[in-house]
N, C-alpha and C positions, 0 to 999 in steps of 0.2 A: 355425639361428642362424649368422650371417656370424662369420666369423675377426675380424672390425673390432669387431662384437658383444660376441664373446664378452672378446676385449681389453678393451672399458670397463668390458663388468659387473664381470670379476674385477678390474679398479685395473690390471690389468698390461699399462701403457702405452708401447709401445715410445719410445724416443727417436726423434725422425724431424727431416726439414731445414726449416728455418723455409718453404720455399717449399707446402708440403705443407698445413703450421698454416695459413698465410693462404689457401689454398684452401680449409680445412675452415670457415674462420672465413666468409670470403665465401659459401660454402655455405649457412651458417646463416641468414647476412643474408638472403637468398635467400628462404629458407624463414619467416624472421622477417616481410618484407616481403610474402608472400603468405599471412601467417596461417597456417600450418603449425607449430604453438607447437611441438607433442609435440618434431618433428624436429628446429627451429632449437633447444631446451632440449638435445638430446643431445649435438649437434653442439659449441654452445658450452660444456656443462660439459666435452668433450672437450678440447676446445682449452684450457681452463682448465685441467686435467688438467696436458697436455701443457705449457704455459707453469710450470707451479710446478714441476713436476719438472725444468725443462730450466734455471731461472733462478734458481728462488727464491720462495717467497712474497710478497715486496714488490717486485718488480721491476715497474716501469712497464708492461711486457707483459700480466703479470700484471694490473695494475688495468683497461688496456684489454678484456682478457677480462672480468673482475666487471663492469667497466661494461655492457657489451653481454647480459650474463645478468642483470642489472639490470634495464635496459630491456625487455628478453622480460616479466617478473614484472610490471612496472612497467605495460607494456601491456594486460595480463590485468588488473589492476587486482590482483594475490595482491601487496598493500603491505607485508606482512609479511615475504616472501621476499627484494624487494627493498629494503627501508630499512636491514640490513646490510653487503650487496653495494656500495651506494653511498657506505653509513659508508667500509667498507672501501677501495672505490677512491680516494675523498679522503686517506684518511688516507698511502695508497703515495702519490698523487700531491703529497703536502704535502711527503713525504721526501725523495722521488726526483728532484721536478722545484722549483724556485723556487717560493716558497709563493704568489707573487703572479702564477704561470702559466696561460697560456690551460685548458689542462687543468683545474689547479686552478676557477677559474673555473665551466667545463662542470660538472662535479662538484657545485660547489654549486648550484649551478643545479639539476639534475637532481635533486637532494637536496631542496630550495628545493619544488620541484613538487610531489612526493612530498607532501612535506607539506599542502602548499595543497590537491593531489588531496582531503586527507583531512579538509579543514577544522583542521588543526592550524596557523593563523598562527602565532603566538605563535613557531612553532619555525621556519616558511618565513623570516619577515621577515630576520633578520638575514642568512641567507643571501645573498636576493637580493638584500641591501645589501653583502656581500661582494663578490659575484659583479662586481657591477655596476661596482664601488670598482676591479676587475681588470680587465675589459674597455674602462673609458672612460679608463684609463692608453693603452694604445695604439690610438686609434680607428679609424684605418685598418685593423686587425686585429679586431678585438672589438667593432664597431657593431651586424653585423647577428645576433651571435649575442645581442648589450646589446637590442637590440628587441623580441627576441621574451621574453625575463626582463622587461622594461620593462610588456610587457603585460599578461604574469602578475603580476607585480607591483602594477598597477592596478587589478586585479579582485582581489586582496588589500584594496587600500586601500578598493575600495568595498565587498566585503562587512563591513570593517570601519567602515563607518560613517565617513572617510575623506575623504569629496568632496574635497575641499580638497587634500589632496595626490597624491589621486589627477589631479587636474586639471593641479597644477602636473609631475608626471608623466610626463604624457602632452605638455606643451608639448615639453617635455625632448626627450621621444622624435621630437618632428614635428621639431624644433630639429634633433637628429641626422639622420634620415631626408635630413631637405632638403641637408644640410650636407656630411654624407658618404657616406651611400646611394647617392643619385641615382638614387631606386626613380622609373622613367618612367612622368609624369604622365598619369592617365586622358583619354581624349577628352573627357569631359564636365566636366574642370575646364581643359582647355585655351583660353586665351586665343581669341576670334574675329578672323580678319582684318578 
């Protein structure tokens, strides 16, 4: 067993320089994004570790960490592990940062999904009317993260039986897209000389 090892298992976490944490953190991504759950899950309860001892339980760092061991659970589809993790980072980010912040936002969203993942509308909806209510306040900011909620959102409204607002929706979203996206036009809808 490595000295780093032995450190997590027994909780006795040295204090170390934030430059250290976002290297362990990016690490994890790393391993997150190559499917490496076991290692990017060690990595980030480490860092998680290390941010609550060095800040605080509710410190914005902190929810950045729960966020990102979230998403790990969240990915494995373990909804139980994550639908906490995400209470939890909403709730520091509701404190920490302006209730009506991009953060905030992310969070419901993420939360919002979760749900939907699970066929639980009834509890996604309001989120991503939240969510939504946050991001199209400053659109230049908060479009292209509103689009991809906008989607999920519509495939809410149509397993709900919905059409109708799902339709009105999705204009919303092509409305934005065109608007402020400026996602470039396929060849095959381009205009002929």
């Amino acid at each position: 067993m490595s000295p780093s090892d032995h450190a997590f298992q027994s909780g006795n976490i040295p204090a170390i320089d934030t430059d250290v944490v976002t290297g362990l953190n990016k690490l994890a991504e790393f391993y997150f994004n190559h499917d490496a759950y076991v290692q990017a899950e060690r990595l980030y309860q480490l860092v998680l570790t290390m941010r609550e001892k060095a800040f605080g339980p509710e410190h914005a760092d902190v929810a950045d960490s729960l966020a990102n061991l979230a998403a790990l659970y969240d990915a494995q589809g373990n909804y139980a592990q994550a639908e906490p993790l995400y209470q939890r980072t909403l709730a520091i980010y509701e404190k920490a940062k302006e209730p009506e912040s991009f953060l905030v936002a992310t969070s419901l969203d993420n939360l919002a999904d979760l749900y939907h993942a699970q066929g639980e509308y009834a509890q996604a909806e309001p989120l991503y009317r939240r969510a939504l209510a946050i991001w199209e306040a400053v659109p230049e900011v908060g479009y292209p993260d509103a689009l991809i909620a906008m989607e999920n959102y519509v495939d809410l409204l149509r397993k709900t039986k919905r059409e109708r607002e799902a339709i009105e929706l999705e204009i919303r979203a092509h409305f934005i897209r065109v608007t402020y996206v400026q996602e470039p036009t396929p060849e095959s809808e381009r205009p002929k000389n």
